[in-house]
N, C-alpha and C positions, 0 to 999 in steps of 0.2 A: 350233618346237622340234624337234628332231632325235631320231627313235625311237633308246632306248640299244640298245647293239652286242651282240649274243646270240651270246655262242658256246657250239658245241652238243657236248655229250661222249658218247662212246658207251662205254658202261661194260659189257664183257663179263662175263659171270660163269658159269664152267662148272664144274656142278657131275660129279662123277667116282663114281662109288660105288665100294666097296674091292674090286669086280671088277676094276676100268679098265675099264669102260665108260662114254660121255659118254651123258649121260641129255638135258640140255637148255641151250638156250646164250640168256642172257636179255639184250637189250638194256634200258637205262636213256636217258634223254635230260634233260640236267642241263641250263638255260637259267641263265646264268652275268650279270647288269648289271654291264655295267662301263660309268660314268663319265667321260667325256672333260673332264672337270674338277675339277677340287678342291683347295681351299685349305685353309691350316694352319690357320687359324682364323675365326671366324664375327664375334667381337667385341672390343673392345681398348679398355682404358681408360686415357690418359694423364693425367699431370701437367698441373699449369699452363705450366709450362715447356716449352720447344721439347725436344719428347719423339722419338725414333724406333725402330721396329721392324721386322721383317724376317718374312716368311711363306712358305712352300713352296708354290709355285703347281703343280700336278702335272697333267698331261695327257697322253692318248696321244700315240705317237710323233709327231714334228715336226706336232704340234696348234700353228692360231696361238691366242695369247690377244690382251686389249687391257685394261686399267683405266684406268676415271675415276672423279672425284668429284666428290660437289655443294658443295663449299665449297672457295672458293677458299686457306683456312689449312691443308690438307690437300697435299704434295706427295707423285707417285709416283714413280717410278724404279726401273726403265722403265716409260713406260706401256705398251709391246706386246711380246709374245716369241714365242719356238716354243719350241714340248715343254715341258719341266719345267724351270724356274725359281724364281728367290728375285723377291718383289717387295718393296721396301724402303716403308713410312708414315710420315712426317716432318708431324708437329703443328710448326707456328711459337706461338712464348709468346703464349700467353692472359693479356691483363691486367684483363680482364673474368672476368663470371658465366660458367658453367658455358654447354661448347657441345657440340652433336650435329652428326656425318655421315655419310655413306654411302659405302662404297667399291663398284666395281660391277668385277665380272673377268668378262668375256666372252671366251667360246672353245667352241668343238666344237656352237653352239646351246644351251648350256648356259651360265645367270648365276647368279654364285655373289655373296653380299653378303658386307660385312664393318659393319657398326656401329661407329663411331668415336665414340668419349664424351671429351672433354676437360673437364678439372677446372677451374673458376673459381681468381682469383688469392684469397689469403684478404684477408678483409678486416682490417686491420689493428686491432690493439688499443692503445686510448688508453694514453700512457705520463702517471706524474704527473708532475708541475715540481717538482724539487729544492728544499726550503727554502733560501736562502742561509743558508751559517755564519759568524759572528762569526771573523775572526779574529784573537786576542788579540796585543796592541800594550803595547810598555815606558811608555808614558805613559799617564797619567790622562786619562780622557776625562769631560769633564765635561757635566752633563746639565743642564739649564735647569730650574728646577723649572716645574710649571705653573701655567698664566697662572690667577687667579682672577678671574672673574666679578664685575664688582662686583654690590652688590645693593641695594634703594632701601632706605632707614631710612625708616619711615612718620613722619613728623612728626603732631608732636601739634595736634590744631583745638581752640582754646580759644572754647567759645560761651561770650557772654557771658548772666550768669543778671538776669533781670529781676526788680528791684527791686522794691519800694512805696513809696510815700512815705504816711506818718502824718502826720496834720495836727499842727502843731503851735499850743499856744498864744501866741496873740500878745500881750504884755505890757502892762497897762493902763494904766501909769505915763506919764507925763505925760513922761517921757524919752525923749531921741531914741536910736534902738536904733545899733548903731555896729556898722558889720560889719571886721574888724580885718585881711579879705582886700582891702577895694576902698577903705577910706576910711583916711586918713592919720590918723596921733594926734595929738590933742587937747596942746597943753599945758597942763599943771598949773597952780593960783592962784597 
């Protein structure tokens, strides 16, 4: 790096007292930095969109400069000049997250940065789906009623109940018993 440029002022001061006579004559020696570079600005924050800006590059007389950058979405223009100049920063659209760079302006052994901040694309917000609407017709539109289900009817189980059988008396009589399901009739005298 380059010691800055000192220049030296010699500041007389004579004082007179209300005789006119010079009484004493004081040097001063003012060391003055001055800068063989400087830029408009230090940091720059763009849109997501293809953004540009413009910066006053200032240098002493016929000072060369040169700018670069570490990301290639960053162009300059120009990258190099003499003396005092505009440098133009052109961000190309970010359709991504949120991105950082560095601008570098060299001149006189003296580098001055600029921080470049570009904005992420937003992330879009869900839209809802329009209900469809009905819309109303000169004819009757007819609906089907709905379909029923059939359903099982429990049928009835009929158990059957068990019986007894009671002995019955069997008849003493010397007659033949005649059952009137299995045997045919008799005829009469």
């Amino acid at each position: 790096m380059q010691a800055p440029r000192v220049v030296a002022v010699l500041v007389s001061v004579v004082a007179v007292a209300w005789v006119g006579v010079l009484l004493a004559t004081v040097g001063i020696l003012v060391t003055v930095e001055q800068i063989p570079l400087s830029l408009g600005m230090s940091n720059w924050s763009a849109a997501a969109d293809e953004e540009t800006t413009e910066l006053t590059v200032t240098t002493t007389k016929d000072q060369l400069w040169e700018a670069t950058c570490d990301q290639g979405w960053v162009k300059l223009s120009p990258e190099s000049g003499t003396g005092n100049g505009t440098l133009t920063i052109t961000v190309t659209k970010n359709t991504g997250s949120q991105r950082m760079a560095t601008v570098e302006v060299y001149g006189g052994g003296y580098l001055q940065t600029i921080d470049v901040v570009q904005l992420g694309e937003p992330t879009p917000t869900p839209t809802a789906t329009p209900t469809p609407t009905q819309t109303p017709t000169d004819e009757p539109t007819l609906t089907k009623p709905p379909t029923k289900t059939p359903t099982k009817t429990p049928t009835k189980t009929v158990t059957p109940t068990p019986t007894t059988s009671t002995p019955t008396a069997t008849p003493t009589t010397d007659e033949p018993t005649v059952d009137p399901t299995t045997d045919p009739p008799v005829p009469g005298p």
